[in-house]
N, CA, C and O atoms as a Tripos MOL2 file, in Angstrom:
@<TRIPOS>MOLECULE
protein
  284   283    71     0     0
PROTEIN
NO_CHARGES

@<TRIPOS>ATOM
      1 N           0.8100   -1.2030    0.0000 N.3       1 UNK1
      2 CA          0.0000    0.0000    0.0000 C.3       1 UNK1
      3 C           0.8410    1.2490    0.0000 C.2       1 UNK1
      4 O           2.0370    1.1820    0.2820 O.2       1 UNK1
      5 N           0.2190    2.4580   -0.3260 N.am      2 UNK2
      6 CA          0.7840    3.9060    0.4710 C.3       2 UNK2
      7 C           1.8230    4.0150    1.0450 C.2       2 UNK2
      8 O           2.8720    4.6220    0.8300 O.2       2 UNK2
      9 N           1.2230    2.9790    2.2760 N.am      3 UNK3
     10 CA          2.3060    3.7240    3.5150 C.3       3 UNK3
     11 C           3.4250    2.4020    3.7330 C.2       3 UNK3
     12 O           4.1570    2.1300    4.6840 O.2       3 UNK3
     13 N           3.2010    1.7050    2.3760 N.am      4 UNK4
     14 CA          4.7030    0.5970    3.1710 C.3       4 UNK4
     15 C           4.5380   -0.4860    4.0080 C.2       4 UNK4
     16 O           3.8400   -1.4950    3.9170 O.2       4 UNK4
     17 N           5.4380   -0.0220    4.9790 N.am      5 UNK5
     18 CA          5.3930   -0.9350    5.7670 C.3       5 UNK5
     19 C           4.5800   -0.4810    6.6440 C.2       5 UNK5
     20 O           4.3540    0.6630    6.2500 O.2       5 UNK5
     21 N           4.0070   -0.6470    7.5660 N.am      6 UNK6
     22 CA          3.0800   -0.0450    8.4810 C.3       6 UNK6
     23 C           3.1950   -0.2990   10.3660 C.2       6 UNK6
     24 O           3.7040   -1.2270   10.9950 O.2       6 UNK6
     25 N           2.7750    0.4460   10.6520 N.am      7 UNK7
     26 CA          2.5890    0.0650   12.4200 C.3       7 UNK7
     27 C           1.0980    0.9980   12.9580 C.2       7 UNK7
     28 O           1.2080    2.2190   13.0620 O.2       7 UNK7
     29 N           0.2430    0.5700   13.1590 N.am      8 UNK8
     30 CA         -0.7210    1.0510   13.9000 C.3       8 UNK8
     31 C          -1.1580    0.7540   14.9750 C.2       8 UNK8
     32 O          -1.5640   -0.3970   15.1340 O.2       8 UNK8
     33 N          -1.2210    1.8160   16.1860 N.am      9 UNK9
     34 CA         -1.4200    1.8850   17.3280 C.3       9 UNK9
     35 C          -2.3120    2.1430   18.1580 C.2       9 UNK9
     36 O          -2.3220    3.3030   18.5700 O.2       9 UNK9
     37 N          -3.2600    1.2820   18.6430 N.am     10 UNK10
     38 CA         -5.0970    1.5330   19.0660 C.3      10 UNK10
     39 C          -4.7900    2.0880   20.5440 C.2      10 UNK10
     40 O          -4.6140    1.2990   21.4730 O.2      10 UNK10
     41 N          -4.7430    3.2810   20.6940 N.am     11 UNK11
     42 CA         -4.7470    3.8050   22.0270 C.3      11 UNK11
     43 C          -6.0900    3.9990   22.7780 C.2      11 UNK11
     44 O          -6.1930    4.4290   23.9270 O.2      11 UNK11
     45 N          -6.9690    3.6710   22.0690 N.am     12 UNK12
     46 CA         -8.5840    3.5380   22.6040 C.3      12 UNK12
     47 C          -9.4340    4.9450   23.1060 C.2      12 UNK12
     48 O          -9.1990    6.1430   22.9530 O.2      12 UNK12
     49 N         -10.2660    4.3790   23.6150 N.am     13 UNK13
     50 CA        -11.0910    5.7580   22.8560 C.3      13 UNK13
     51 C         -11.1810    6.4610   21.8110 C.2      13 UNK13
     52 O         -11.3680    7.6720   21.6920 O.2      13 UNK13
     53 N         -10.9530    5.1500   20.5690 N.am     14 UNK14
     54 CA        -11.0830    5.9060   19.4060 C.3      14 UNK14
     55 C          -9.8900    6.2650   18.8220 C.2      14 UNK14
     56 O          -9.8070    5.9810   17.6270 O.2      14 UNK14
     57 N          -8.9090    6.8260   19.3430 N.am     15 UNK15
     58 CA         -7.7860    7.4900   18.7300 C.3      15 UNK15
     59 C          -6.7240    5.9220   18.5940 C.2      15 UNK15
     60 O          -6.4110    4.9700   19.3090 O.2      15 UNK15
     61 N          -6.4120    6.5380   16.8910 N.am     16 UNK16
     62 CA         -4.7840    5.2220   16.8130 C.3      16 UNK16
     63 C          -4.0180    6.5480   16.1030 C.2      16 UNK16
     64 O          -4.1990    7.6660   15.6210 O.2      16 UNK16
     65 N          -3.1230    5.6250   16.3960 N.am     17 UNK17
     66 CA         -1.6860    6.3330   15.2100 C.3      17 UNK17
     67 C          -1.0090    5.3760   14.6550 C.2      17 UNK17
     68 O          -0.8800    4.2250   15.0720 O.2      17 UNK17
     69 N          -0.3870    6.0460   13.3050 N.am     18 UNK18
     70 CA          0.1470    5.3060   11.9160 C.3      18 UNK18
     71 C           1.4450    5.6710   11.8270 C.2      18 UNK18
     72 O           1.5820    6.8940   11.8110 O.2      18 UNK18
     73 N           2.1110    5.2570   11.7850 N.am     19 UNK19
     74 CA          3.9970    5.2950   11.5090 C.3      19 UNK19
     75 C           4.1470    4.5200   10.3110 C.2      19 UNK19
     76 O           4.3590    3.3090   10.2620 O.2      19 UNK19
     77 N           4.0280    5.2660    9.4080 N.am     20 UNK20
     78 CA          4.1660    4.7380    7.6650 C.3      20 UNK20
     79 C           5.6830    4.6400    7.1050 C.2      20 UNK20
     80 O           6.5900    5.1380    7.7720 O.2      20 UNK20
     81 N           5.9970    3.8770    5.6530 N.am     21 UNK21
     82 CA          7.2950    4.2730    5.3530 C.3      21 UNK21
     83 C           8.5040    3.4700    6.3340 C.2      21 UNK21
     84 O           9.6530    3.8990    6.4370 O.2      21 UNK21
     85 N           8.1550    2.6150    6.8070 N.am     22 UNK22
     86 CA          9.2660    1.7070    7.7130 C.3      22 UNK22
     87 C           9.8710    0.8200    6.8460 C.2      22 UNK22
     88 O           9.5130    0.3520    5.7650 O.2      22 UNK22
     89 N          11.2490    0.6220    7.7980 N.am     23 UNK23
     90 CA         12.2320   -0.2700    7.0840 C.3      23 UNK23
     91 C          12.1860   -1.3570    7.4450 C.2      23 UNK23
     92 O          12.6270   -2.3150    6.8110 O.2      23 UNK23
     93 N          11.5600   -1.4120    8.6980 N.am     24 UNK24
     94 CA         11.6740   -2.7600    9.8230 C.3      24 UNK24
     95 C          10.7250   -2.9270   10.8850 C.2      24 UNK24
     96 O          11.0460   -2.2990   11.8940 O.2      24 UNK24
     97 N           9.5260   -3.6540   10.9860 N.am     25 UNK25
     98 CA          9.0190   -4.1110   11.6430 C.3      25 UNK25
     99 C           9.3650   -4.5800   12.9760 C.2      25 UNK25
    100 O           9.6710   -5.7710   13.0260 O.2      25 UNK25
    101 N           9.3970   -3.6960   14.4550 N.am     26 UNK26
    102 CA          9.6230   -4.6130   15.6730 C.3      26 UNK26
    103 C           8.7840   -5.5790   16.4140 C.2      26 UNK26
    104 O           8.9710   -6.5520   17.1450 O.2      26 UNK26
    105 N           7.6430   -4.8270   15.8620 N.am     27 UNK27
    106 CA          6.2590   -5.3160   17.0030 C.3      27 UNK27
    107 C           5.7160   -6.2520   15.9450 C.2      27 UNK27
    108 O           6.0410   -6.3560   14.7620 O.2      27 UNK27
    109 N           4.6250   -7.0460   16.7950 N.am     28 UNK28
    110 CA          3.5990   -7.8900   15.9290 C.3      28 UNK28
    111 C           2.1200   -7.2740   16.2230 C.2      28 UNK28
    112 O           1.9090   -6.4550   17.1170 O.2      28 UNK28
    113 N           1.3070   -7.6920   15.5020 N.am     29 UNK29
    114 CA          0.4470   -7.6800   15.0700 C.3      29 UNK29
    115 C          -0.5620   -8.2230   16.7250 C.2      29 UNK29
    116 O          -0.6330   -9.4260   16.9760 O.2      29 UNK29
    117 N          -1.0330   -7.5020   17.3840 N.am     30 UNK30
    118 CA         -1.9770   -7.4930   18.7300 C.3      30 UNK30
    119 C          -0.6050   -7.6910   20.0120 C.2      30 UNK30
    120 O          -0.6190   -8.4700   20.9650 O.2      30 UNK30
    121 N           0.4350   -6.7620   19.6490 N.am     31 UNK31
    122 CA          1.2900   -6.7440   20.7110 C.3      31 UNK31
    123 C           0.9990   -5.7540   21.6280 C.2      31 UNK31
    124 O           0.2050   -4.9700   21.1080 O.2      31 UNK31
    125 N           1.3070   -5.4060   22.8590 N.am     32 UNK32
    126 CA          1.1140   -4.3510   23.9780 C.3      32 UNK32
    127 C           2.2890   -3.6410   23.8510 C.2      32 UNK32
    128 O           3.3040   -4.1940   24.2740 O.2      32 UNK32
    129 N           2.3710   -2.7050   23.4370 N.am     33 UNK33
    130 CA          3.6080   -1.5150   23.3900 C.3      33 UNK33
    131 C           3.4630   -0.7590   24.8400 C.2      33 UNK33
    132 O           2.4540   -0.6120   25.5310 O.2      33 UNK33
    133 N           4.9570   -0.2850   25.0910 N.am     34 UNK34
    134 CA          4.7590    0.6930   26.2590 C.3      34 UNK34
    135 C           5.8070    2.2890   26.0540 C.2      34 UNK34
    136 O           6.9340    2.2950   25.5580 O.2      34 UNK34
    137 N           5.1520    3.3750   26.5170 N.am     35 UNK35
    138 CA          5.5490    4.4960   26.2660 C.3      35 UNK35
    139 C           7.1810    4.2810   25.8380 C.2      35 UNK35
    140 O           7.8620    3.3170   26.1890 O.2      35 UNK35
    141 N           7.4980    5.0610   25.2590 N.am     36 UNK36
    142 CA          9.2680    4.5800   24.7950 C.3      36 UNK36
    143 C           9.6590    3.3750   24.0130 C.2      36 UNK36
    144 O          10.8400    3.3700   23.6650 O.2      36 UNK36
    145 N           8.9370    2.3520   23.6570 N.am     37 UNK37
    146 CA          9.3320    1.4460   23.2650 C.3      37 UNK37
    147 C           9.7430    2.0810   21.4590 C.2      37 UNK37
    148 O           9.2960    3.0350   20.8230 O.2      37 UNK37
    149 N          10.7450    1.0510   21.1310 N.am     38 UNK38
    150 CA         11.2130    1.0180   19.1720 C.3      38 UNK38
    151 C          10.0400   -0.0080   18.9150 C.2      38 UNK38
    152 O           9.5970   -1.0330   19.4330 O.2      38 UNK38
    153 N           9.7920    0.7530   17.9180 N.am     39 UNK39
    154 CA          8.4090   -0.2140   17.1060 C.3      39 UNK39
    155 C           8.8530   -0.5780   16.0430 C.2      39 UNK39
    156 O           8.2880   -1.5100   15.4710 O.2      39 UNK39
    157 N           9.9010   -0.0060   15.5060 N.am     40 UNK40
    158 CA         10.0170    0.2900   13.9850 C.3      40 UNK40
    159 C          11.4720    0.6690   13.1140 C.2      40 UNK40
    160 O          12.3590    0.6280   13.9660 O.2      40 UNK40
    161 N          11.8290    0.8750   12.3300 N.am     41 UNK41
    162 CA         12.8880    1.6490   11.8900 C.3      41 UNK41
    163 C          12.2850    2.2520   10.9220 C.2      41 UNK41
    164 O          11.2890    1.8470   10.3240 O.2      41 UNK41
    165 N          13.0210    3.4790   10.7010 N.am     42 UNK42
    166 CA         12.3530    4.7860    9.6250 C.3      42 UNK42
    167 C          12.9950    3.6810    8.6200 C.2      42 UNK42
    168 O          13.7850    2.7470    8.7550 O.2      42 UNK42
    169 N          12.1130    4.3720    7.3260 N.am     43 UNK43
    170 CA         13.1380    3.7260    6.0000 C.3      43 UNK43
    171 C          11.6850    4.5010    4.9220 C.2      43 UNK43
    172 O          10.7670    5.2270    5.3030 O.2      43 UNK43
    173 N          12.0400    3.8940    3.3090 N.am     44 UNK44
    174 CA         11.5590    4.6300    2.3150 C.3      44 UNK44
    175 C          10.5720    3.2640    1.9400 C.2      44 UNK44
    176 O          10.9960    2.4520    1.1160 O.2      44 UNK44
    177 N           9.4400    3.0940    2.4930 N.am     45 UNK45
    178 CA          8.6370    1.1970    1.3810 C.3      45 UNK45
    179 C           7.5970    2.3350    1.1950 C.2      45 UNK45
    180 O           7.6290    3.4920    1.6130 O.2      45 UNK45
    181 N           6.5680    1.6200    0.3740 N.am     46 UNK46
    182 CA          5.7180    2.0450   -0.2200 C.3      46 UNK46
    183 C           5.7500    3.4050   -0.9280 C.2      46 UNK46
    184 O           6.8960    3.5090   -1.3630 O.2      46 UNK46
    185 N           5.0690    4.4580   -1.2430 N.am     47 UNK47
    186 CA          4.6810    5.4800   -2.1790 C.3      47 UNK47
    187 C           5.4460    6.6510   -1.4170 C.2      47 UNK47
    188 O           4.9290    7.6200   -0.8620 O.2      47 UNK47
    189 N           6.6990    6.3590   -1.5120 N.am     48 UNK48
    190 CA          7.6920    7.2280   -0.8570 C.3      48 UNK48
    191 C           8.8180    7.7890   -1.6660 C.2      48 UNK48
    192 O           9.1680    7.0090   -2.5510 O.2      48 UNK48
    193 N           9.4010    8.7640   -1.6310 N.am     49 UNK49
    194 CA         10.4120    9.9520   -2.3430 C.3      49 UNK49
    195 C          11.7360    9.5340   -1.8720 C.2      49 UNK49
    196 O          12.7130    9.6140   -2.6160 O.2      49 UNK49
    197 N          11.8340    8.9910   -0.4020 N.am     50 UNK50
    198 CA         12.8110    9.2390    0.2150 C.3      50 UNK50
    199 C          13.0200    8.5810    1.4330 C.2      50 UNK50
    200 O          11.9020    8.2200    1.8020 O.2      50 UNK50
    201 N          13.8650    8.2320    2.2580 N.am     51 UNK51
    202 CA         13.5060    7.8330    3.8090 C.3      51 UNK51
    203 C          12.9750    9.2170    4.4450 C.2      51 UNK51
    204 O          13.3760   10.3620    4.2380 O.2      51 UNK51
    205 N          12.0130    8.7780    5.2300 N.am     52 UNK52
    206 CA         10.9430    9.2870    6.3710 C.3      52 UNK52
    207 C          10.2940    8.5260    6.9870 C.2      52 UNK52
    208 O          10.2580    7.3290    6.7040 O.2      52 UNK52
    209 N           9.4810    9.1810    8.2000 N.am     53 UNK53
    210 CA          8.8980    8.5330    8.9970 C.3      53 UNK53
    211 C           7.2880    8.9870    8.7630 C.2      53 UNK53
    212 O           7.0670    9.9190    9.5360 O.2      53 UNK53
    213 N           6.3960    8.7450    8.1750 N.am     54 UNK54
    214 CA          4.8130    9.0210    7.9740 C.3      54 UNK54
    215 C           3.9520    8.7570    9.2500 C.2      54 UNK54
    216 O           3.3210    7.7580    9.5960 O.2      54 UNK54
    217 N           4.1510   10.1050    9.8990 N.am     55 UNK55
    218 CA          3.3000   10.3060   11.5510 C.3      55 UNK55
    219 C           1.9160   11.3260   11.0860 C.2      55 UNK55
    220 O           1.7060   12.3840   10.4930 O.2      55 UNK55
    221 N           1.0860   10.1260   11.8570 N.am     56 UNK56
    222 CA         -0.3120   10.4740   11.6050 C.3      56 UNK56
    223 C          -1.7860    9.6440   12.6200 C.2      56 UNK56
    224 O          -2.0130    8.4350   12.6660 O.2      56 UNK56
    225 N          -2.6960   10.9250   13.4290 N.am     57 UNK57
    226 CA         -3.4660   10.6870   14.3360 C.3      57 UNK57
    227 C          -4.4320   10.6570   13.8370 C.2      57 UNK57
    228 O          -4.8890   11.6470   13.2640 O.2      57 UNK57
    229 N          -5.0750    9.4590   13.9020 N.am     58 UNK58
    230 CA         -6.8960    9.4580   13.7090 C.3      58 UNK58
    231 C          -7.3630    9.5380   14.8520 C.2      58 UNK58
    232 O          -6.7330    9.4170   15.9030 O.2      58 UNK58
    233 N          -9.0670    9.8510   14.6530 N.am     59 UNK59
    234 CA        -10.1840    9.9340   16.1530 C.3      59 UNK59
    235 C         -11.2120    9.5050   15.2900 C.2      59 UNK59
    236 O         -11.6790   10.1430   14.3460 O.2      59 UNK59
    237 N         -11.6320    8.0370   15.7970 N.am     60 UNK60
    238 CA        -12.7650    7.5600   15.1310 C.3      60 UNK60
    239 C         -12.6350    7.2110   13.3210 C.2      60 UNK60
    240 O         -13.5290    7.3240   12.4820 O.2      60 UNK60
    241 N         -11.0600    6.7200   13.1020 N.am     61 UNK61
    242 CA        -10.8430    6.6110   11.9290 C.3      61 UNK61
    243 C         -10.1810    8.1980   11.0670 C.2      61 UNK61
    244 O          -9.4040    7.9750   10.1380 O.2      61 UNK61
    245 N         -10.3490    9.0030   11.2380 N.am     62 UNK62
    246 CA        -11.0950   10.7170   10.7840 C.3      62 UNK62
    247 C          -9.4640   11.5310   10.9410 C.2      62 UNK62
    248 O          -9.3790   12.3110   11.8900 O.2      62 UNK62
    249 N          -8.8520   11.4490   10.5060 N.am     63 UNK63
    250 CA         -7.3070   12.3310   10.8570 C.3      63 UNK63
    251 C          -7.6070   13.3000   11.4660 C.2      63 UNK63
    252 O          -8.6180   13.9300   11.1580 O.2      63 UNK63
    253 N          -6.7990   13.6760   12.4990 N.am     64 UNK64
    254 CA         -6.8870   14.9430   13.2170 C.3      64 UNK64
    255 C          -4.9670   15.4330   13.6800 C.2      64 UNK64
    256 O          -3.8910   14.8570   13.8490 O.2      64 UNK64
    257 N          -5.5140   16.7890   13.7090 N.am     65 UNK65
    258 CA         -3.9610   17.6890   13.7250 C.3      65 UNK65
    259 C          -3.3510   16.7540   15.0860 C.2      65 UNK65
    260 O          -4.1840   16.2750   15.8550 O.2      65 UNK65
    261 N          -1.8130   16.5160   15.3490 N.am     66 UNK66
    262 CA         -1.1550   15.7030   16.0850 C.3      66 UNK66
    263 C          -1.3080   16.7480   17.1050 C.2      66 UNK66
    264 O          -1.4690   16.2380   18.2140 O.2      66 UNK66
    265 N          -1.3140   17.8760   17.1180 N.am     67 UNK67
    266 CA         -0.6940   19.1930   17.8610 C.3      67 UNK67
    267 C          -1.6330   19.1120   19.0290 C.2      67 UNK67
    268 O          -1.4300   19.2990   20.2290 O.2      67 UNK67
    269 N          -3.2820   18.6130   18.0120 N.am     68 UNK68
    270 CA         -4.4490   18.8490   18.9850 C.3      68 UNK68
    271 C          -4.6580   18.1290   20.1670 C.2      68 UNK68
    272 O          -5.4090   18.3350   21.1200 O.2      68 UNK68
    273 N          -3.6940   17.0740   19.8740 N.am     69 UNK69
    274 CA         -4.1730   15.8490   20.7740 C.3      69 UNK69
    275 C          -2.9900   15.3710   21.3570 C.2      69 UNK69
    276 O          -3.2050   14.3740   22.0460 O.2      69 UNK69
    277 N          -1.6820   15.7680   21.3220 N.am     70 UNK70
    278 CA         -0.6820   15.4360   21.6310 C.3      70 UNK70
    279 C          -0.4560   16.0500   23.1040 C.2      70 UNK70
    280 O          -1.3120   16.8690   23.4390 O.2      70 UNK70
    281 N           0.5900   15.7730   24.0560 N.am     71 UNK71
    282 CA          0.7540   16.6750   24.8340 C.3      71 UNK71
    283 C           1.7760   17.2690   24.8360 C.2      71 UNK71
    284 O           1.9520   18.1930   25.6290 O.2      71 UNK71
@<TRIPOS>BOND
     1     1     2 1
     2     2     3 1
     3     3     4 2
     4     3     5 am
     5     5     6 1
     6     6     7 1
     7     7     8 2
     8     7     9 am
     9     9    10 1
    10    10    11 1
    11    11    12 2
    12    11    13 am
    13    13    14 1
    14    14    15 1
    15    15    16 2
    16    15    17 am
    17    17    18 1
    18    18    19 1
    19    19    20 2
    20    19    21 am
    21    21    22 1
    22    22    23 1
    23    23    24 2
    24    23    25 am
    25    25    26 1
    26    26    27 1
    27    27    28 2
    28    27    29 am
    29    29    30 1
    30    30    31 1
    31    31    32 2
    32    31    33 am
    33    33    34 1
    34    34    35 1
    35    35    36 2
    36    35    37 am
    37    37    38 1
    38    38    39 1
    39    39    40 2
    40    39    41 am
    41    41    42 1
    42    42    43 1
    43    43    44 2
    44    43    45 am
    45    45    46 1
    46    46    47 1
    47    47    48 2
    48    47    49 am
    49    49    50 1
    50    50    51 1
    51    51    52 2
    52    51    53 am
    53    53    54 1
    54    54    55 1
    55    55    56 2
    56    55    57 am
    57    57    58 1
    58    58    59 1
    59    59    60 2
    60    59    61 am
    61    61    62 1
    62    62    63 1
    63    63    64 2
    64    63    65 am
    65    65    66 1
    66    66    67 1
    67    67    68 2
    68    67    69 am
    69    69    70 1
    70    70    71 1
    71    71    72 2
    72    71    73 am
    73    73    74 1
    74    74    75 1
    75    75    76 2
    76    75    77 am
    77    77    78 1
    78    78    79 1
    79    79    80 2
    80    79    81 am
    81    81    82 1
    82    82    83 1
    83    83    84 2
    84    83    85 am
    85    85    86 1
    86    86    87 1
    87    87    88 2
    88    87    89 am
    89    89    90 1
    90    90    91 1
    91    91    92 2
    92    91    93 am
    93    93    94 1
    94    94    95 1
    95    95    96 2
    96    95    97 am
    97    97    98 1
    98    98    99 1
    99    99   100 2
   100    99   101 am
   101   101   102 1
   102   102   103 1
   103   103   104 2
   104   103   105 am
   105   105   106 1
   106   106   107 1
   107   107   108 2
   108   107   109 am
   109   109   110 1
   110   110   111 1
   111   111   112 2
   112   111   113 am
   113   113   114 1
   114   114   115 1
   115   115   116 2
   116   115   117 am
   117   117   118 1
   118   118   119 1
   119   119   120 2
   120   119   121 am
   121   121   122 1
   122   122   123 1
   123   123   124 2
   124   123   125 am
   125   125   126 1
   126   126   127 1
   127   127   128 2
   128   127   129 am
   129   129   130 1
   130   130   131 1
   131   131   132 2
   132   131   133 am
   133   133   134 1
   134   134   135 1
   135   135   136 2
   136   135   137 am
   137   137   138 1
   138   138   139 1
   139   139   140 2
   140   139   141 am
   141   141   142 1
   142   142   143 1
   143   143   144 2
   144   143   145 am
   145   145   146 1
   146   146   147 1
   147   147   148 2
   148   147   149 am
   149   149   150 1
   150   150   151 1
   151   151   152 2
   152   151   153 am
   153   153   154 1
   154   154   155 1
   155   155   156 2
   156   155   157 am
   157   157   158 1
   158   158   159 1
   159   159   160 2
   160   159   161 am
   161   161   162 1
   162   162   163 1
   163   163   164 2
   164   163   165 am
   165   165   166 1
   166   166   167 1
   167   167   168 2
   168   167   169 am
   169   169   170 1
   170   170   171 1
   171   171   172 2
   172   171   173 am
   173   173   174 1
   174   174   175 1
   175   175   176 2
   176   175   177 am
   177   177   178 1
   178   178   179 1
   179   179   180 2
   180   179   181 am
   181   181   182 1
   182   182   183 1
   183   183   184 2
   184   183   185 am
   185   185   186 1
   186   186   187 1
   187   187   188 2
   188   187   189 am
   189   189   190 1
   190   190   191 1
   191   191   192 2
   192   191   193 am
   193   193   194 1
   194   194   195 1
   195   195   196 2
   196   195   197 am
   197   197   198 1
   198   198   199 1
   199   199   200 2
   200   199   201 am
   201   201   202 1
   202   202   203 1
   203   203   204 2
   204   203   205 am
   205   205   206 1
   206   206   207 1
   207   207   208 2
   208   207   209 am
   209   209   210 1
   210   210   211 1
   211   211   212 2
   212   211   213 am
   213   213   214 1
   214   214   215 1
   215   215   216 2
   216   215   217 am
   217   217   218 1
   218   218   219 1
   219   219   220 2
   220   219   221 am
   221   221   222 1
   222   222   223 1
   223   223   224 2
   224   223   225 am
   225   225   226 1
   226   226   227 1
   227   227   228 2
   228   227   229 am
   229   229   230 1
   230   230   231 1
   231   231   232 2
   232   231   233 am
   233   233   234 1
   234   234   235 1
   235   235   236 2
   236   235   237 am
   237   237   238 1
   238   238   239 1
   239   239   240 2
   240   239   241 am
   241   241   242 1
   242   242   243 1
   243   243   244 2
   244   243   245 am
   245   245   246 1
   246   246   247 1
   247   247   248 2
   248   247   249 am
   249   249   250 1
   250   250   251 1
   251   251   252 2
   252   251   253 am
   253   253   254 1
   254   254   255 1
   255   255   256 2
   256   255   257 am
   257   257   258 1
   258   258   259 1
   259   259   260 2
   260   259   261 am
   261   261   262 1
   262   262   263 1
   263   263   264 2
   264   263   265 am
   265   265   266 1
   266   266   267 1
   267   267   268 2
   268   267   269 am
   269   269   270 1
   270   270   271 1
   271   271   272 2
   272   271   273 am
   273   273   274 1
   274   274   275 1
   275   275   276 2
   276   275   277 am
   277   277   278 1
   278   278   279 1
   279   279   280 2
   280   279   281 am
   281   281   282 1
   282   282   283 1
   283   283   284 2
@<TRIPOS>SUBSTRUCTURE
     1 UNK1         2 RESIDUE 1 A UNK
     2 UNK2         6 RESIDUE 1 A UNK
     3 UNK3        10 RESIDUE 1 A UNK
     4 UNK4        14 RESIDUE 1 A UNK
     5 UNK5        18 RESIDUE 1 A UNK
     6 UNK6        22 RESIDUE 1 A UNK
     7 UNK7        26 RESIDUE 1 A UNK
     8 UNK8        30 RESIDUE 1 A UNK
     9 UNK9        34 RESIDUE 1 A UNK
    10 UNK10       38 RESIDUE 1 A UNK
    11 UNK11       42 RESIDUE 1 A UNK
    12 UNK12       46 RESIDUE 1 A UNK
    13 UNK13       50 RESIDUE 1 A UNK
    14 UNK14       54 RESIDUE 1 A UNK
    15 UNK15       58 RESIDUE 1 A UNK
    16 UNK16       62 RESIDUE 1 A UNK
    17 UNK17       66 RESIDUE 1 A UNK
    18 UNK18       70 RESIDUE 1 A UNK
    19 UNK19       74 RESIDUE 1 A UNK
    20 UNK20       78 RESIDUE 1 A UNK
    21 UNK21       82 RESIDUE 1 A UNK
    22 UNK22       86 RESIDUE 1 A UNK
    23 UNK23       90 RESIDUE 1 A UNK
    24 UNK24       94 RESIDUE 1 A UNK
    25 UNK25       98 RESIDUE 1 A UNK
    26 UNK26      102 RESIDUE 1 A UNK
    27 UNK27      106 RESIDUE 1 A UNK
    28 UNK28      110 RESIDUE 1 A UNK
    29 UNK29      114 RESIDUE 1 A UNK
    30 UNK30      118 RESIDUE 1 A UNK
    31 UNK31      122 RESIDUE 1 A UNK
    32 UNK32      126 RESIDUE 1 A UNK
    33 UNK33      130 RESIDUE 1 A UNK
    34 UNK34      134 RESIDUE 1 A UNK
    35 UNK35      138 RESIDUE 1 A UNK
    36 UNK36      142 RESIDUE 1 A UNK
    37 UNK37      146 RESIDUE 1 A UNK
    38 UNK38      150 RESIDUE 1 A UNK
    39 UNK39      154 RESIDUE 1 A UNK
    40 UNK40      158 RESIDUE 1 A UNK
    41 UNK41      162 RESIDUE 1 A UNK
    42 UNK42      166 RESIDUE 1 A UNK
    43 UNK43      170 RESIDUE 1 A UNK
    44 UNK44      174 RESIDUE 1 A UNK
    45 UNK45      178 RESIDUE 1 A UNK
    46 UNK46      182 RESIDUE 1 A UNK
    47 UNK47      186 RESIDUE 1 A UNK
    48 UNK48      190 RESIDUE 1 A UNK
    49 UNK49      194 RESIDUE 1 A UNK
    50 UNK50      198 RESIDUE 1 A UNK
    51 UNK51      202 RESIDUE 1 A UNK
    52 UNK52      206 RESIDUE 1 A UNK
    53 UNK53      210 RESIDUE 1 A UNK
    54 UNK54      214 RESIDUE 1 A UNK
    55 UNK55      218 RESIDUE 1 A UNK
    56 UNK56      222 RESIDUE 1 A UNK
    57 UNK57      226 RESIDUE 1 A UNK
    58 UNK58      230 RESIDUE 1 A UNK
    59 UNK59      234 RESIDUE 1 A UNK
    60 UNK60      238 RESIDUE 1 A UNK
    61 UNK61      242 RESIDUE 1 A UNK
    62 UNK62      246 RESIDUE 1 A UNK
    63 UNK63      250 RESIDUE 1 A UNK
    64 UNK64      254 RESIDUE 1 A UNK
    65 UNK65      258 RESIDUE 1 A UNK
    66 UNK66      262 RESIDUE 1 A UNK
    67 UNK67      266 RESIDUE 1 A UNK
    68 UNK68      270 RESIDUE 1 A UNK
    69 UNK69      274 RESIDUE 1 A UNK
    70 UNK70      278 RESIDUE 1 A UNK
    71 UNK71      282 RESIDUE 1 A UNK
């Protein structure tokens, strides 16, 4: 797809986040992450220009600004 390799993160109540564009997969698929943990390595897969990291917050599916919801 798009975003490559992928990692998505169900923080509940609705809100996940997407870390697109990875080189390397750490986590699996219904793992429990904890604040600080490496999920991932940046890198360039899918519909990408370049290496980056593709950071992005949904609420209820629906993208919303990171700024709004971040602390």
């Amino acid at each position: 797809g798009g975003f490559g390799l992928l990692v998505v993160i169900d923080h509940g109540d609705g809100y996940t986040t997407y870390y697109g564009h990875l080189a390397q997969l750490l986590v699996e698929v219904g793992q429990f992450v904890e604040i600080g943990q490496v999920i991932a390595l940046s890198g360039n897969t899918g519909l990408s220009t370049g290496p980056h990291l593709h950071f992005e917050v949904r609420c209820e599916g629906v993208t919303v600004d990171p700024l709004s919801v971040l602390p």
